[in-house]
N, C-alpha and C positions, 0 to 999 in steps of 0.2 A: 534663318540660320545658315541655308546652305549658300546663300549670296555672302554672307560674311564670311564662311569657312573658302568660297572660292577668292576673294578677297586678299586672304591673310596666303592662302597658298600660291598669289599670283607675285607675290612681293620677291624679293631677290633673296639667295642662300642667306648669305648672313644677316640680313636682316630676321631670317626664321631663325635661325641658328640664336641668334640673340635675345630673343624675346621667350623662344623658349627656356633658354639660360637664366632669364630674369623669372621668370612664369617658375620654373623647378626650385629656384635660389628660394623666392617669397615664400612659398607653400613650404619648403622645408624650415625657414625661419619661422614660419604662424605656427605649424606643430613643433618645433620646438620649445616656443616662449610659453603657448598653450602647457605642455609637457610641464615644464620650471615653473610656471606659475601653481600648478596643482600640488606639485611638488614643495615649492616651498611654504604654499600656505597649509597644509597639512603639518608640516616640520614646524612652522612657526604654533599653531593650534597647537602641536603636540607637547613645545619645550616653554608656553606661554603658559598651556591648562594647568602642567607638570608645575609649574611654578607658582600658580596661581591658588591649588590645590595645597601644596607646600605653604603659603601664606594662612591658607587658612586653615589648615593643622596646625599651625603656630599657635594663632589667636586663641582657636577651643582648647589649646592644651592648657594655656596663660590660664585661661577663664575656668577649666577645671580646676589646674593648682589653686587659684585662689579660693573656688570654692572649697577643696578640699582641707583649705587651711583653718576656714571661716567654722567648718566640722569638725577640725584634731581642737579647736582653742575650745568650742561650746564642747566637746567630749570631755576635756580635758576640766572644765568648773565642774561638770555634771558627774566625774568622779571625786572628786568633795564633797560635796553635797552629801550627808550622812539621812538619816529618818531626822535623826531632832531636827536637824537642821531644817528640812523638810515641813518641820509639823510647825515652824515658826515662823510668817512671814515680817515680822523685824528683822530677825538674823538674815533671811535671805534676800533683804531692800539693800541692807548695808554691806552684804559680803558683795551684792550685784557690782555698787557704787566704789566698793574697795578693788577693781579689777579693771583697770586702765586698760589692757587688752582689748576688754571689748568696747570702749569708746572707738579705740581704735581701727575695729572690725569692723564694727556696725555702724551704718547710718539711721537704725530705726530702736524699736521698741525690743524688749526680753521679758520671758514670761516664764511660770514654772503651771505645773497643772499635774492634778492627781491620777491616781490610778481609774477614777471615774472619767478621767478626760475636762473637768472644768477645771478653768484657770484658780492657779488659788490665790499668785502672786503676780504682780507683771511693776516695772521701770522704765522708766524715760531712762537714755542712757545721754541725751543730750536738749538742753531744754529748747530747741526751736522743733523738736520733732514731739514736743508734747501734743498728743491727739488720744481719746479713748484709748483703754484697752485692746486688745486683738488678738483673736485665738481660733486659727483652720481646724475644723474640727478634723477633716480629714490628713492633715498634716501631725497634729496632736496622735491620732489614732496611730500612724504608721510608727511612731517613736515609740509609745505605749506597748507594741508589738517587738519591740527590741531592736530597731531599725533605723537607721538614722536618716535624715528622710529629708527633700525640700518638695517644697508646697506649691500650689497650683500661682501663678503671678497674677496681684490686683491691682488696680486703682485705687491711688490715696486719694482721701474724697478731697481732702483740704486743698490739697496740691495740683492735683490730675498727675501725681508724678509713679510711675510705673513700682510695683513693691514686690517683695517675693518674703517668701518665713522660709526657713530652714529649722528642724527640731532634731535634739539627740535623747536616748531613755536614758534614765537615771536608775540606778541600781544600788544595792545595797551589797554588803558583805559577802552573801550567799550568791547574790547573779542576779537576784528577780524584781525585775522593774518596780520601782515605785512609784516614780513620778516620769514629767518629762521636760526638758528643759529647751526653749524655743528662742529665737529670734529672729526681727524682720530687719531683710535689707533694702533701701531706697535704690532701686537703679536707675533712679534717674542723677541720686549725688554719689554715689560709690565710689570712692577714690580706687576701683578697677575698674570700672565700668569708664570710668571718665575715659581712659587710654587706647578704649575700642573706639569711644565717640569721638576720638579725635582725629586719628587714622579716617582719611578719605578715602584710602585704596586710590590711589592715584588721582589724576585732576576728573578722569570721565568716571570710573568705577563708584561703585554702592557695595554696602553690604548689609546683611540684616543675622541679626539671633534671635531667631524662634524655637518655642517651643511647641512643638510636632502634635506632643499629647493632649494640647490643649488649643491646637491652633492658634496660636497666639503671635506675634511678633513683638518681640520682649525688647530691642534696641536695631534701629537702623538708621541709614547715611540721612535718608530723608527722615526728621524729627516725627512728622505730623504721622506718620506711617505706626508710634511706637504703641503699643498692645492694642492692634488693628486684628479684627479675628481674621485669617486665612482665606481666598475664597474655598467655595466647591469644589469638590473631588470633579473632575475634567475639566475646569475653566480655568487651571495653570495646571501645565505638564511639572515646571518643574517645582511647584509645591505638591503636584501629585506625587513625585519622587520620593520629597523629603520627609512627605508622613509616612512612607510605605518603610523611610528609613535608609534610603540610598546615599552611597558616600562614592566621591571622584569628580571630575569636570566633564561639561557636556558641552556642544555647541547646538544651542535652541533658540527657537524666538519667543518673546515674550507677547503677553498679551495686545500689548500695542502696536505689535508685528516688527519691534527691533531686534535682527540679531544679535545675540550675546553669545558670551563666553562665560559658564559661570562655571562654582567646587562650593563642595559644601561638605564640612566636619562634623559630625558627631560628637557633644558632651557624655558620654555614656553615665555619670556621676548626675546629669540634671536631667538627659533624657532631650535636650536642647540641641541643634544645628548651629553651626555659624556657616553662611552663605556670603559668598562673595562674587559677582558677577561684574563685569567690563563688557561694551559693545563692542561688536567685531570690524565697525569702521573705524574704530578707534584704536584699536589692537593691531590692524591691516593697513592701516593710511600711508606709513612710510613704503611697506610693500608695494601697494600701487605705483606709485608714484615713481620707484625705480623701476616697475615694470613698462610703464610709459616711454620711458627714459628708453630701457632698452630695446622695444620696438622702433622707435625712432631711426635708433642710428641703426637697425636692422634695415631698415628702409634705405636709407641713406647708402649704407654698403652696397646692396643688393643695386641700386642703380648706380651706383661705381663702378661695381664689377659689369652693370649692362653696357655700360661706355668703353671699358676697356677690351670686351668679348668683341663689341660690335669693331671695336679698333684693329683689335688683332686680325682677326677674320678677313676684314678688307685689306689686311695685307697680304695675309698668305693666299689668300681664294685669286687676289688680283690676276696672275700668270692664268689659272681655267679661266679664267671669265673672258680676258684680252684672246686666246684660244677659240672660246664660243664664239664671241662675235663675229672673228674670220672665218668660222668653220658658217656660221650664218650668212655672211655676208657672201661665200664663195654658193650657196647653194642657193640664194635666192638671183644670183646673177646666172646660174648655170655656169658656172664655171671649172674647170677643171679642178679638183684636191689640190691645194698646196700645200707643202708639210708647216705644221704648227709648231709657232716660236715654243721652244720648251723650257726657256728660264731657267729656273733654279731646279739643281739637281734632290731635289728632295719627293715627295709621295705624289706631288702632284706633277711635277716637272715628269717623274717616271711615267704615269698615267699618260701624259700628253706624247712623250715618247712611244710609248704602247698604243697610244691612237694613228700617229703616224706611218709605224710597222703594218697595223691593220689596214690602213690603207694602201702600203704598197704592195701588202699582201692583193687588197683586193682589185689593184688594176692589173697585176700581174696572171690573178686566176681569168679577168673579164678576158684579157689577150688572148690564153689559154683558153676560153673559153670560144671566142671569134672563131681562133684559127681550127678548131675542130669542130664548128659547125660548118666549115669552108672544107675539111677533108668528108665530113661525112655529106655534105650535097654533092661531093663529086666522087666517093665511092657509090650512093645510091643512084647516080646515072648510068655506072657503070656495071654494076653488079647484078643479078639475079636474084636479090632480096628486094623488099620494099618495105617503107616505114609509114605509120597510121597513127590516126587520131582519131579521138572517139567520144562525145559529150557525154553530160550523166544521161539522158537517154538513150545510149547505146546508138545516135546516129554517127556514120563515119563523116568526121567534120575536115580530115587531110588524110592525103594516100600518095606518095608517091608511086611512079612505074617504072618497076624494070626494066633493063636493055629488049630481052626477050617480047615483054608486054608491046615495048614500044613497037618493036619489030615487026610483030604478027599482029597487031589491034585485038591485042585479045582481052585488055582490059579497059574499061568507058568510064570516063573520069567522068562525064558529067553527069550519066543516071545513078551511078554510084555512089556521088556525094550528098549526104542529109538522108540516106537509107539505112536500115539498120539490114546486117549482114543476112537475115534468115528472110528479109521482103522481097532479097531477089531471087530469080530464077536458081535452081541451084539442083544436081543430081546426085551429092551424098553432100552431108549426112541426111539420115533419116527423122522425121518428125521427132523420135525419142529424143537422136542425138543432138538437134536442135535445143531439147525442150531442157536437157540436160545442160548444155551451153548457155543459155537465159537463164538459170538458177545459179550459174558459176558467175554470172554478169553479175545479176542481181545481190547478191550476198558480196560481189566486190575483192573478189577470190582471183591472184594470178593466175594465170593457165598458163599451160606450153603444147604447141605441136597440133592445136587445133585442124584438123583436115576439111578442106572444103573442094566438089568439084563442080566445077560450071561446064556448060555447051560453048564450044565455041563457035562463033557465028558459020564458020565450015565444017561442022557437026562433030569434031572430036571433040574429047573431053581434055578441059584445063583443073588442074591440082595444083591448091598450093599448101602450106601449113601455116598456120597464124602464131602469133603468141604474143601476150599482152601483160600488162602489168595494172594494178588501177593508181587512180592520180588523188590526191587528199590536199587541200587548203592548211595552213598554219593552224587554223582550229580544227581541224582533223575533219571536215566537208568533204564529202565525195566528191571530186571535181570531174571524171570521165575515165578513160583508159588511154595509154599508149602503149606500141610494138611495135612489131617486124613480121616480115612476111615473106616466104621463101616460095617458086615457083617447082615445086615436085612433078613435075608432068612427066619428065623424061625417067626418073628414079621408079615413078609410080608404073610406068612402062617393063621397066624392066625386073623389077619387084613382081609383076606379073607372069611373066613368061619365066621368070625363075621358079616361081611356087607353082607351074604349070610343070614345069620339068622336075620340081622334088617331088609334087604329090605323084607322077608315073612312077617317080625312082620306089615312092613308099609301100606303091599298092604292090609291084613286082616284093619288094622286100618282105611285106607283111606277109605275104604269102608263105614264106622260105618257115620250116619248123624252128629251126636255127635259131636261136639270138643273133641279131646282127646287128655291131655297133661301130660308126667310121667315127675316126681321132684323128685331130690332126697332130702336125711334128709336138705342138706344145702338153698334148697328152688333152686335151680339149675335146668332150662328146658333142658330134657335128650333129649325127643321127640317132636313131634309138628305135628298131621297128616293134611289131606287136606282140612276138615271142618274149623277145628283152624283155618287155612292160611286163608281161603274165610274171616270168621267170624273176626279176628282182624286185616286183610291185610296185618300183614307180615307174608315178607318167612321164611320157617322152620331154615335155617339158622343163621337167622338173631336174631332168640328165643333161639336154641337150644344154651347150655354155659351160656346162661345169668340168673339173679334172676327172677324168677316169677312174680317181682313186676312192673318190667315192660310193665305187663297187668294190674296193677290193677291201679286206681285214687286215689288220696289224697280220704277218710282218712284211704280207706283201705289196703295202705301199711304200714303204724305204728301199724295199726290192726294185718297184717298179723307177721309183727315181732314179736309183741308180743304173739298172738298165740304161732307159730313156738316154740317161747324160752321158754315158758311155758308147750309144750306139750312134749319135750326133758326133762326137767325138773320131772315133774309130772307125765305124760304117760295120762295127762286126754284130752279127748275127744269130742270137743265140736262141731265138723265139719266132723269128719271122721265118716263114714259110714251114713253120713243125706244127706239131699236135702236140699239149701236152697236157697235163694234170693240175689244177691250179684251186684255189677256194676264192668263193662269191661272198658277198654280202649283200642281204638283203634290205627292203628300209626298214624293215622294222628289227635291223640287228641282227638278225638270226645269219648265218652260216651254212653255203651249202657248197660240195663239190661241182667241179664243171669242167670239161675238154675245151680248151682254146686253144684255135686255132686264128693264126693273125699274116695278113698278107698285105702287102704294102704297096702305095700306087701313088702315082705323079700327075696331079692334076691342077693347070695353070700354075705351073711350076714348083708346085709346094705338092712336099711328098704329104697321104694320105693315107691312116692305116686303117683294113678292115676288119674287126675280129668276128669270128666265127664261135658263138658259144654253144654250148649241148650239158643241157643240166643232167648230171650225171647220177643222183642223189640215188634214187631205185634200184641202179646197179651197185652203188658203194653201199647202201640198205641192206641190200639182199647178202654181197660178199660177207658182210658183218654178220648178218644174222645168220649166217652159216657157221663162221667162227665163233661167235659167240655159242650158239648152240649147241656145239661141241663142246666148248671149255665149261659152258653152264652143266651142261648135264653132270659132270665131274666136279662141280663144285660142291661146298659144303653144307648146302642143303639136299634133304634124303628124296630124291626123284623118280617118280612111277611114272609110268606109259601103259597106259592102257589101250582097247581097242573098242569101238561104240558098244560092246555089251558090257565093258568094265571088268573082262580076263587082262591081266599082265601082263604087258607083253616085254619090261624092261626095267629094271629099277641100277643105279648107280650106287657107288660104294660105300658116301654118306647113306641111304637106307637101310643097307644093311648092319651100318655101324648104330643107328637110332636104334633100326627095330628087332635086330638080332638075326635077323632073317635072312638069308644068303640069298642069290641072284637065282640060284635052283631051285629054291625052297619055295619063292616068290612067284616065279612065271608059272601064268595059268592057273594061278589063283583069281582071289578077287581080292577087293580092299575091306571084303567085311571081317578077314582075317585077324584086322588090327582093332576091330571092335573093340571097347572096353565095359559096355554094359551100362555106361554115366549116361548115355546117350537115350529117349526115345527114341520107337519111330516117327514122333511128330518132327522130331528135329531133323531124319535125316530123309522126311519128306518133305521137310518146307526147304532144306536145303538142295536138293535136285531139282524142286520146282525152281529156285534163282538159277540153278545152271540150264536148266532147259528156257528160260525165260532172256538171261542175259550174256550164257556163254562163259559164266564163271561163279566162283564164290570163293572166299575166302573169310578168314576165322579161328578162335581158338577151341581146339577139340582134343578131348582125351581119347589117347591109343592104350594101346594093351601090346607091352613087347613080346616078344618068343619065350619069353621065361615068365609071363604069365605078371611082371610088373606096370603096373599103369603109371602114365607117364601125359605128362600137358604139352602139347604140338600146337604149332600154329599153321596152319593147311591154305593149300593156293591148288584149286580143281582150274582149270580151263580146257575149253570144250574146243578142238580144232577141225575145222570144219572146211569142205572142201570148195569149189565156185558155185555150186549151185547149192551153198547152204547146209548142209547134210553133216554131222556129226560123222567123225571119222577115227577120231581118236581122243582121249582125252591123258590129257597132261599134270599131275599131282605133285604138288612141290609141299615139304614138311620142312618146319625147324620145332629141335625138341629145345624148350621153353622151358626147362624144369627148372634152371638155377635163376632164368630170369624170376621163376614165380616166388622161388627163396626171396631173391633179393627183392621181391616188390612186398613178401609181407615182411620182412625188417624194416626195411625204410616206412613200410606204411606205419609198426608196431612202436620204431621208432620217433617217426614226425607227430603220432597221434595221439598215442601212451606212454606213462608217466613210466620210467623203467623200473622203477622200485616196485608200487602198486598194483603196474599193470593196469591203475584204472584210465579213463581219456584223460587228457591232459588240456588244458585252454583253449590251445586251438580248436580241436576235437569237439570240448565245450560250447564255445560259442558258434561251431555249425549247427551242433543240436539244437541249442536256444534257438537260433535264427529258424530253424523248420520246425519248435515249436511254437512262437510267433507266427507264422504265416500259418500254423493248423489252429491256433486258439481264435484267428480274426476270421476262420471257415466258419468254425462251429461256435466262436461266441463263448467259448469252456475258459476258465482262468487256469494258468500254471502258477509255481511258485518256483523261486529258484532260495535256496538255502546258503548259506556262508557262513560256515565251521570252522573256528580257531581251537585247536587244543591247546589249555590252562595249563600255565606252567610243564610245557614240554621244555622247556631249555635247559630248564633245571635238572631235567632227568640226564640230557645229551651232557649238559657241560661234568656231570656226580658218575655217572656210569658207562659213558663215551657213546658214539656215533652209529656202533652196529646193535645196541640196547635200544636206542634211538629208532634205527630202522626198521628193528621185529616190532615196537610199536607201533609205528605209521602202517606195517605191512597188517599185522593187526584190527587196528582200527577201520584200515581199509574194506577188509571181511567183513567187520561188523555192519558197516554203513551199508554197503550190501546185500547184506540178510534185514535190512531195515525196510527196502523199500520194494516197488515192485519192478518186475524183468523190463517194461515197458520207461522205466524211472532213469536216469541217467546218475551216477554219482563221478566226478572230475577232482582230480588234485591238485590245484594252483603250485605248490613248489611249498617246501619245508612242513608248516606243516597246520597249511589253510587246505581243506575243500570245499568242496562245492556238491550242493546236491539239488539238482532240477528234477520236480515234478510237474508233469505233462494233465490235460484231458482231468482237470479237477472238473470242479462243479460252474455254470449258468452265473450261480447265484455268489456274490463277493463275499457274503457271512460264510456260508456254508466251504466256499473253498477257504474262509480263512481258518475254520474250525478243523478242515480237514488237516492241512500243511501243520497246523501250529502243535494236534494229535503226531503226528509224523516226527516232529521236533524231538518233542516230549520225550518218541521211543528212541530217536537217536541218542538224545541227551541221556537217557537210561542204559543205553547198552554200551555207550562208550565210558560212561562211570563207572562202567561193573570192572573188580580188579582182574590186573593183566597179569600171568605170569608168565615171565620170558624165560625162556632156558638159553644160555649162552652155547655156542658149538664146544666141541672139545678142546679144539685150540687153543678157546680164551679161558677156559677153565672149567667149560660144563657146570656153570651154577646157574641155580633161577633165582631171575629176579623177580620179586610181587611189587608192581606200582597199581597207584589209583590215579589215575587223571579224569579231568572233567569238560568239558565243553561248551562253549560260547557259542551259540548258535542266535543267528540274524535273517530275519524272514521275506520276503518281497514280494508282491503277488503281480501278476502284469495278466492282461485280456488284448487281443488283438495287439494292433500296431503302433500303438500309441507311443513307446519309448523303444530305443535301441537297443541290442544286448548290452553296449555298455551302460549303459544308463540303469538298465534292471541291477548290471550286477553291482554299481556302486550304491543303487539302494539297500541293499541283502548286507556290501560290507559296511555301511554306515548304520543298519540296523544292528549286527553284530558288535560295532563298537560298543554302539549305547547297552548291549548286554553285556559286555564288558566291565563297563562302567558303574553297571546297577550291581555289581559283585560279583561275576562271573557264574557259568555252573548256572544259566538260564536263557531264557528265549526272546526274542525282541521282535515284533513285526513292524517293519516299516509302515511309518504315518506320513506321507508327503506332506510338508509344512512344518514337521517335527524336528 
């Protein structure tokens, strides 16, 4: 297979090009015809069956009509026929023979037969059909029963010619049968029957009439087949069909394994089929036969069009190919790129153009390429860097030398080539940095600035810096590394005896308490000693490179800009060489004061500034807390000063305005003066024990003012104490709280009670519920929560108005309350639902439910009992007597099982359903209910 697929793929473009065109064309012609032949032989079965079923609904209709006529003529004697008539068979031989009709009809015998069923009379109705008498008894019977009826089909014995009776009843004046009046017809001479037996159904086709009931095959194409019994139910489908009684066309094979096409009608008057079947090669012949055809010339095409693709193709592809060969021919000579003939300006023509550009693209980069390997071999003679190569195991495989190297032999091209850099002698890095270096190799990771120093063979040390890049093949292969390489010796020198001369500068600076930080002209931290670092919390590193302004806070960095650019500008002076007042920032934000002081110096000709810092913060602390202390004490909190025994020694003019008490009245008291009596002494011993313990307390305590009114304060004691600890004074700060305490119980009375009732309100409610759930899951006790609608309240608000309304909710409220116990909670939901939670029932589920649903019961009772309301004077001063009743819905809940909401939509889902049951009763929730 793969010698032939190499084969086919070695051949030229359009040859492939071609045969796959041929290869797609065929395969889409095979499924197409494939496609149209399915297609049409279904269409033709469909409009052939359709037709052929049509035929043979014709035929059974013919052969019904005629039976049914053969019925109206025998119906039609057989109402004649009287009793006398009846009772004589002379009159009925001659009235038989008087009735040219039935010559007509019949090809057989007629008979008459009584009510016992035996024949009484029977006629020849033509003398070559003279044979015995003959009478179905089963045919006779079904007439006798009022029905007019054909008979099971026989063999004439004389003849072998197929026979069938058909009978009608005979009746008398009144309806009721007397006799029956019969005749048989020859289907083999039937002047109807003849015109089925003539019809061939085409040159190939057959057909047969059988009778189903009796298996029987009553007339068909082939004679010898005529009242042939049926086979076996499964050894023809489609006589299985037609005793089960199935009508339409089918496509099946027959027993001899010919496909057919056969239909078959229903006589429903004899109970008979007519079948008519045609083979389906015979039906399909012409079909074929075009479809031959049209393969053919599908064939035919499809290599026409393979001759004219292959044609075209070799004309348009001609220009790439004459292309190719040159483009072949110039590279297997080595020869220089010639540009390629481009022909015809069309996609290929363009293409070949486009190959041409890339080529002068690419002798123009090779030049470009040449002449800067030609400038860098003779900047790397000249320069102080040097260039490297490095295989994938890390040995150096090329190294150029420096002018320097060359100079001093301080570099050995030849024990240095095929070594990897850590094999030679070397005096930094250290093992780590090494080991570090071979994992950066290893993983294939650029580095830069790699430091290395060697011995030189005259005992100083040679530095250089590396830095490398890694190499990768088209398939992404590690191929080695390349770089460059710089000689530091002389940098690493003086790099040395500089950081020799800043760490002296550092140690002297560290020393200094001072902050001390040098700038240069661009506002740039050069230095940063140890005070700075304590004093703004960062490390020197972390300053030094950056702008100055990163110590300072808004607004004195737009300040310092401007400065800065003004005194560059100007040369004018408004900070150097003074002390002044400035604010710091520290790293972590915060903000402190600080004296700066900044002096300015020239060094290697770039001016240098030095500032001078002194964190000020303890002294601007202290000024502060002197004024502050001052303004405090006179502020609007009531201030005592005491001395370590707790005598007065000073109180401010808030105190005396709280506690009535004047500044004379106060000093050289104590503070037990403001006792109010709410207090033990445990309280205001465990309260001296925190001030002895931490140096203070604070808290809400009741006072007692000069005029003997108690009043709620909120107290700040602190203990001031001198260096060695010692309690020296202590300091008392009050605010009087009284309206705060107003306003915390309205907004509490407010947020939590109902304003009408006064009783909790939902909120309120479900904090209950929620801490009595988490006490029923302690102890394992069930609660119950209740939900209360008052019956026909609206009716009372919308008849008597809104404040009649209210004295009964207000009411009703009292009542529920005297219902339960102090421990019980009752809650308002809004208009005029509550709510009543019992807590701490019973262990046991019966027992608390017998408890809650007792509980119910008294509420339901006591809010039934009637209300009389008295109106104010305003409204008229009448009483009103209402009765209202209550709906009440029960819930029981244990532990934590459901939420508060969930308990309370069970209580109002159980109230509904007391609702519903007719109000003015009790429901306990049944989960599942």
């Amino acid at each position: 297979m793969q010698m032939k697929l190499k084969t086919f793929t070695g051949r030229s473009l359009k040859t492939r090009v071609t045969l796959f065109t041929l290869a797609i064309f065929l395969i889409c012609m095979s499924l197409l015809a494939l496609y149209s032949r399915e297609v049409l032989r279904q269409t033709m079965q469909r409009s052939l069956g359709t037709q052929q079923f049509s035929t043979a609904s014709f035929i059974a209709s013919s052969i019904s009509h005629e039976l049914d006529d053969r019925l109206q003529a025998l119906g039609g004697i057989a109402r004649t026929i009287t009793p006398a008539i009846l009772a004589d068979p002379a009159a009925l031989g001659a009235m038989l023979q008087q009735r040219p009709a039935l010559q007509a009809q019949f090809d057989g015998r007629t008979f008459f037969a009584g009510t016992d069923g035996a024949v009484t009379t029977s006629a020849v109705l033509r003398a070559d059909n003279g044979e015995p008498g003959f009478a179905d008894a089963a045919l006779v019977g079904a007439a006798l029963k009022g029905n007019a009826a054909i008979g099971r089909p026989f063999v004439r014995i004389k003849s072998s010619a197929p026979m069938v009776g058909i009978a009608v009843p005979i009746r008398d004046a009144q309806g009721s049968v007397i006799g029956a009046l019969g005749a048989v017809l020859d289907l083999g001479k039937s002047n109807f029957w003849g015109q089925l037996a003539d019809n061939n159904y085409r040159e190939a086709g057959s057909y047969l009439l059988i009778a189903p009931q009796h298996r029987l095959v009553l007339n068909a194409t082939d004679r010898n087949r005529i009242m042939e019994t049926l086979p076996a139910r499964g050894a023809d489908r489609l006589a299985d069909r037609l005793i089960d009684g199935a009508e339409g066309y089918w496509a099946l094979v027959d027993p001899a394994g010919v496909a057919m096409l056969a239909s078959a009608k229903g006589i429903p008057l004899a109970g008979w089929r007519v079948v008519l079947s045609l083979p389906t090669e015979a039906t399909f012949g012409p079909f074929h036969s075009a479809r031959a055809r049209i393969l053919l010339a599908a064939l035919l095409l499809s290599l026409l069009g393979a001759a004219l693709t292959w044609l075209v193709l070799r004309r348009q592809l001609a220009p790439m190919l004459a292309a190719a060969g040159m483009l072949a021919a110039d590279t297997d000579a080595d020869l220089p790129m010639r540009p390629l003939p481009v022909g015809r300006d069309d996609e290929i023509g363009r293409l070949i153009a486009a190959v041409n550009r890339s080529h002068a693209m690419l002798r123009q980069r090779q030049d470009a390429l040449t002449a800067s390997e030609e400038r860098f071999r003779c900047l790397s003679d000249m320069s102080a860097d040097f260039y490297w190569e490095s295989d994938v195991a890390h040995r150096l495989t090329q190294r150029t030398e420096s002018k320097r190297e060359v100079d001093e032999l301080v570099f050995l091209q030849a024990s240095s080539l095929g070594a990897r850099r850590w094999e030679l002698p070397s005096v930094a890095p250290d093992e780590a940095g090494w080991q570090a270096h071979r994992a950066m190799l290893d993983a294939h990771l650029p580095f830069r600035h790699f430091d290395i120093a060697r011995l030189r063979p005259n005992g100083s040390v040679h530095h250089v810096a590396v830095s490398g890049d890694p190499l990768f093949d088209g398939a992404g292969a590690f191929k080695g590394y390349r770089g460059i390489g710089s000689d530091i010796t002389e940098r690493k020198r003086i790099e040395l005896d500089l950081l020799a001369s800043e760490q002296r500068l550092a140690a002297v600076l560290d020393g200094v308490q001072s902050g001390v930080v040098t700038i240069t002209e661009r506002g740039l931290v050069e230095s940063f000693n140890q005070s700075a670092v304590r004093m703004f919390g960062y490390d020197a590193h972390e300053v030094v490179g950056n702008n100055i302004k990163m110590l300072m806070p808004e607004p004195y960095r737009a300040g310092h800009d401007g400065y800065l650019g003004n005194y560059q500008r100007t040369g004018i002076r408004k900070i150097i060489g003074r002390r002044r007042e400035v604010m710091g920032q520290r790293k972590d934000g915060s903000t402190f004061p600080l004296e700066l002081g900044v002096y300015e110096a020239v060094l290697n000709d770039s001016k240098l500034f030095i500032g001078s810092v002194i964190d000020i913060s303890f002294r601007k602390a202290a000024e502060a807390e002197l004024r502050i202390a001052a303004t405090a004490f006179e502020s609007q909190q009531g201030m005592m000063i005491t001395d370590a025994n707790s005598v007065i020694l000073r109180v401010n003019h808030a105190f005396t305005t709280i506690t009535g008490y004047t500044s004379a009245q106060a000093v050289g008291q104590t503070p037990r003066m403001l006792r109010s009596g709410r207090h033990g002494a445990d309280f205001y011993r465990a309260m001296w024990d925190t001030i002895h313990r931490t140096g203070g307390w604070q808290g809400e305590l009741w006072g007692q003012r000069r005029n003997g009114e108690v009043y709620p304060n909120w107290l700040t004691i602190t203990a001031v104490m001198d260096n060695d600890g010692a309690v020296t004074h202590y300091v008392g700060a009050q605010f009087d709280i009284t309206e705060r305490k107003r306003t915390e119980d309205q907004v509490r009375q407010l947020a939590f009670y109902d304003a009408l009732t006064g009783l909790p309100n939902r909120r309120l409610l479900i904090d209950r519920l929620s801490q009595a759930i988490a006490a029923s899951a302690r102890s394992g006790c069930h609660g119950a929560v209740m939900f209360l609608d008052l019956d026909n309240f609206k009716s009372l608000n919308d008849t008597q108005g809104h404040a009649v309304g209210d004295m009964l909710l207000t009411e009703a409220a009292a009542r529920l309350k005297r219902c339960v116990r102090q421990m019980d909670t009752v809650a308002r939901f809004g208009g005029d639902e509550f709510v009543v939670m019992l807590s701490h029932l019973h262990a046991d589920h019966a027992a608390s439910a017998a408890h809650a649903g007792a509980v119910a019961d008294k509420i339901r009772a006591s809010l039934g009992a009637p209300y009389r309301l008295t109106l104010a004077a305003a409204d008229g001063g009448a009483t009103v007597e209402h009765y209202c009743t209550v709906s009440v819905g029960v819930a029981l809940f244990v532990g934590q099982d459901a939420s508060e909401d969930e308990i309370l939509r069970w209580a109002d889902k159980a109230m509904y359903q007391a609702k519903q049951g007719g109000r003015n009763s009790v429901r306990l929730y049944q989960p599942g209910a």
